[in-house]
C-alpha positions in Angstrom: -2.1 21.6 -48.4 -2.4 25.0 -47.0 -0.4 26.0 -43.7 -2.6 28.0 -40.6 -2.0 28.1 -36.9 -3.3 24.5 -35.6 -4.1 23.1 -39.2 -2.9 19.8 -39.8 -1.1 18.5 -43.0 -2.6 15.1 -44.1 -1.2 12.3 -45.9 -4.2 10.7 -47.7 -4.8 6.9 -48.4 -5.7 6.0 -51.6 -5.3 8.0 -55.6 -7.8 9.8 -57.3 -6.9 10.7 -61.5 -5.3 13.8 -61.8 -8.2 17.0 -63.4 -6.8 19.8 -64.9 -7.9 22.8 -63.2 -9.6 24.4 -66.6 -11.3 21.1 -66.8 -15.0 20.9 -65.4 -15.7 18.1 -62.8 -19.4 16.7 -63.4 -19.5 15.6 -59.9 -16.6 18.0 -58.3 -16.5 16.6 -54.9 -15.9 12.9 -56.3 -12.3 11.0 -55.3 -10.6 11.1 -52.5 -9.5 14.1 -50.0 -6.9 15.1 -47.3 -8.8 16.4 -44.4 -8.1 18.7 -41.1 -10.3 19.0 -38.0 -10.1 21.3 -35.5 -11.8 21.8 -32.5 -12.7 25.3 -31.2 -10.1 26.4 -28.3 -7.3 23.7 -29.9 -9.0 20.9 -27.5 -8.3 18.4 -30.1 -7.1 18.4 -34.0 -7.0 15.1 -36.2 -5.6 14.6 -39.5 -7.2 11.4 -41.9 -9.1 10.6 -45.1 -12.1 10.9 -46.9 -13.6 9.3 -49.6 -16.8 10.6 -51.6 -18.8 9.1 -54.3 -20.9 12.3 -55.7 -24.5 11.4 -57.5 -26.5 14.6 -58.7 -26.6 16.7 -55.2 -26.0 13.6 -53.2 -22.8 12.3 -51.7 -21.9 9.3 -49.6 -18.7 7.9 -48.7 -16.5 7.0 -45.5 -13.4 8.6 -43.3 -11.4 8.5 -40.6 -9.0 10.8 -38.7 -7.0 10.2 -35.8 -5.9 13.0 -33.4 -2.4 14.5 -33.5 -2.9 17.2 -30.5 -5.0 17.1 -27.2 -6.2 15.0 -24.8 -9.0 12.4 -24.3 -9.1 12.9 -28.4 -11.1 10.1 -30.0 -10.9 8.7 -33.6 -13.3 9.6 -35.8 -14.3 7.1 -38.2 -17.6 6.1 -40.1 -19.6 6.5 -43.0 -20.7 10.1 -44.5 -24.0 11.1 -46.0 -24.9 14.6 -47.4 -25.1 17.1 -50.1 -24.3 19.8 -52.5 -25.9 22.2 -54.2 -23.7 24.8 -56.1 -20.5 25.3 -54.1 -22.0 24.9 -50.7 -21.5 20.9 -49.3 -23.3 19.5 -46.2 -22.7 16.2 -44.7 -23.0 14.4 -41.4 -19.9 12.1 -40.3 -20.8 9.1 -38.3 -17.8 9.8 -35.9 -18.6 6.7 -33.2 -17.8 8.5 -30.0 -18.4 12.4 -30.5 -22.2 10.8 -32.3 -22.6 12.3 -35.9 -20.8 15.5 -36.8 -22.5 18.1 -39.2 -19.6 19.6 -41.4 -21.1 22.5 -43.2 -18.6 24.4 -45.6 -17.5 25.8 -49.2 -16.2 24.0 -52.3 -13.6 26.1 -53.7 -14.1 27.1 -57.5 -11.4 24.9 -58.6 -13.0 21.9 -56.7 -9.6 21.1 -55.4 -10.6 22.6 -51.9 -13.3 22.3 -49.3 -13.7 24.5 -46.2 -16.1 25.3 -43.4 -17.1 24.6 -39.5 -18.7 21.4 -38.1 -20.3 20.4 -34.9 -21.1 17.3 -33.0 -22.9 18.0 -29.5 -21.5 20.4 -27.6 -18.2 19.8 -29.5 -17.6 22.7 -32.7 -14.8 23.9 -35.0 -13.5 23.9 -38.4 -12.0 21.8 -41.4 -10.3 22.2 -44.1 -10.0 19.7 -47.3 -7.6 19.4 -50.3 -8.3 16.7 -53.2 -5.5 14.1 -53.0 -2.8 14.0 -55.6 
């Protein structure tokens, strides 16, 4: 995983089978994935899981992340529900307290990252995602 200022390192639960890069995904957000959430001013950060099942443009699955920094920081964990079409993946994140969060972002070309910003309320930020080994 990628170091920035106030991004998180993830250890993910779970295996997906190893892809060669060269190798074309049919359904490239599939498996499981390290994930980094931050919110906007470094209120809170969490580090967790995600799982996704990818049909066509449709993905579903479930996560959780628990918060490493901040205070007052709940757990987000609960079942997710989008799309993607091309590179570009939406999805809402049943989160419990925060309500759902819309994550909006970019699947990198070598489907091994995701990136982008999410918001939940009044409550916005970013994330960042690496495929699990």
């Amino acid at each position: 995983m990628r170091t920035r200022s106030f991004a998180i390192s993830l250890a993910v639960l779970g295996s997906v089978l190893a892809c060669p890069l060269s190798e074309a995904r049919a359904d490239p957000t599939d498996g499981a994935w390290a994930v980094a959430i931050e919110q906007a001013g470094g209120r809170c950060r969490w580090e967790g899981s995600v799982r996704l099942a990818q049909q066509g443009k449709r993905i579903e699955g479930s996560g959780e992340a628990r918060p490493v920094a901040g205070k007052r920081c709940p757990i987000l964990r609960g079942a997710i529900e989008g799309t993607v079409n091309g590179r570009q993946v939406r999805f809402g994140f049943a989160t419990g307290g925060l309500g759902t969060a819309r994550f909006d972002g970019t699947l990198g070309a070598d489907a091994r990252t995701m990136t982008g910003r999410w918001r939940a309320g009044r409550a916005a930020g970013t994330w960042w995602a690496d495929r699990a080994p």
